[in-house]
C-alpha positions as CSV (number, residue, x, y, z in Angstrom):
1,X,4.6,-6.5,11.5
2,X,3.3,-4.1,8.3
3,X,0.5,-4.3,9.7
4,X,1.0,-2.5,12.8
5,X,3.3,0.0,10.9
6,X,0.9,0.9,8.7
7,X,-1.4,1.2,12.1
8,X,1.3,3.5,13.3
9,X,1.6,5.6,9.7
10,X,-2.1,6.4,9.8
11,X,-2.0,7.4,13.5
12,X,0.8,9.6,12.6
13,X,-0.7,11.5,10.0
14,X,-3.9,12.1,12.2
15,X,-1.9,13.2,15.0
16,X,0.1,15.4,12.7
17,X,-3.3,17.0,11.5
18,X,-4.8,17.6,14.6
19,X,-1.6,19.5,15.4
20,X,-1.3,21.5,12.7
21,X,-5.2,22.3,12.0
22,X,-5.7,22.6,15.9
23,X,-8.8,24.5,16.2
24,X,-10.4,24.3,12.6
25,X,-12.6,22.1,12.4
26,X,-13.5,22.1,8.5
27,X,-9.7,21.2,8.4
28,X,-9.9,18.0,10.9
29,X,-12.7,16.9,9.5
30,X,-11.5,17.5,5.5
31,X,-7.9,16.0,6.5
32,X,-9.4,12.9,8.5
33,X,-11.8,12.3,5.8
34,X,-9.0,12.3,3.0
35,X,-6.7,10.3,4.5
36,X,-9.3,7.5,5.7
37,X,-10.1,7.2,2.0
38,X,-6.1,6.9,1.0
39,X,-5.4,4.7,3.3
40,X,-8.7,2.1,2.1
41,X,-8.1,2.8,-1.6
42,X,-5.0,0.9,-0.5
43,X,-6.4,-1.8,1.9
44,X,-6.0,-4.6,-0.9
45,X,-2.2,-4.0,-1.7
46,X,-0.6,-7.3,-0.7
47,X,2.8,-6.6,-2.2
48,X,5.3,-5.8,0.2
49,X,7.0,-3.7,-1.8
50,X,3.7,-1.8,-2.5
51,X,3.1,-1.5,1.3
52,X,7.0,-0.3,2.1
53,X,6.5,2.7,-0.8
54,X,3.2,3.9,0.3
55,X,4.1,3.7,4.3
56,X,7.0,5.5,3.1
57,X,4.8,8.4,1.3
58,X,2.7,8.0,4.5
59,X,5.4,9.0,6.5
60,X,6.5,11.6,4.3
61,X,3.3,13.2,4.2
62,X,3.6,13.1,8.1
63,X,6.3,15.6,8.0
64,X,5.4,17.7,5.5
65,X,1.8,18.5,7.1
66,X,4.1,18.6,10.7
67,X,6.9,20.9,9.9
68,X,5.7,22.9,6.4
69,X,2.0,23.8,7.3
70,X,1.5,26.8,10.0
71,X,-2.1,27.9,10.5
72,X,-2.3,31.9,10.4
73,X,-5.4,32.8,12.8
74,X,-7.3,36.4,12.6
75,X,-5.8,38.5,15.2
76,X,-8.1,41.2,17.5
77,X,-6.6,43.8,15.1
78,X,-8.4,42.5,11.7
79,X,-4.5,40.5,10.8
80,X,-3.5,37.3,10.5
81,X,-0.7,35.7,13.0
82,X,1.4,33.2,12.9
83,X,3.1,31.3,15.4
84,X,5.8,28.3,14.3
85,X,6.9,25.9,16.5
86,X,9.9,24.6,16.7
87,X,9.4,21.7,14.7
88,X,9.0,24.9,11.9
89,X,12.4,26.0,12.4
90,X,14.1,24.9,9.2
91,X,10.9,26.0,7.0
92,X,10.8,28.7,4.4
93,X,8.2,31.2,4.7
94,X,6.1,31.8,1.5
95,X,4.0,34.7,1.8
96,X,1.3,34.7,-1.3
97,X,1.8,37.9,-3.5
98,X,-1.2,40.2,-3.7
99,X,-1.5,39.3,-7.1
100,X,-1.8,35.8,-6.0
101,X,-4.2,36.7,-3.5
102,X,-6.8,38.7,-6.5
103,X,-6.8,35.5,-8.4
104,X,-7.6,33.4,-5.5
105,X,-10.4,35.1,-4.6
């Protein structure tokens, strides 16, 4: 049974990815990539208890990167757009500050 929910958390968090960093494919590849190697840094936990907390941060994760993370792509006018779904709907916006933005670069 934690088997195939464990099955089910990774599948989730793929799916979640390829929804959310549909079209970019440094981002599949990068996400994919990183949470192949969480998941078999894991593959000896035998402790149930062990396997219940990091399904659960799994899962969490799984949200976060489905409802928190919108892609902005470079509109024909130079900008950047943004289109939330409606899974987005009870998200807070956080728009870097410019100063942000200098530091970052």
């Amino acid at each position: 049974m934690l088997r195939t929910e464990v099955l089910t958390a990774y599948k989730s968090l793929l799916r979640a990815t390829r929804k959310s960093f549909a079209g970019d494919q440094l981002m599949l590849n990068g996400s994919a990539m990183e949470i192949r190697k969480k998941f078999d840094e894991n593959r000896q936990v035998t402790s149930e208890a062990e396997i219940r907390r990091l399904l659960e941060e799994a899962n969490e994760a799984s949200h976060f990167i489905s409802t928190m993370i919108v892609q902005a792509k470079l509109n024909e006018r130079g900008g950047y757009e943004v289109k939330p779904s409606k899974e987005h709907a009870d998200a807070t916006l956080e728009v870097p500050t410019e100063e942000l933005l200098r530091k970052t670069s």
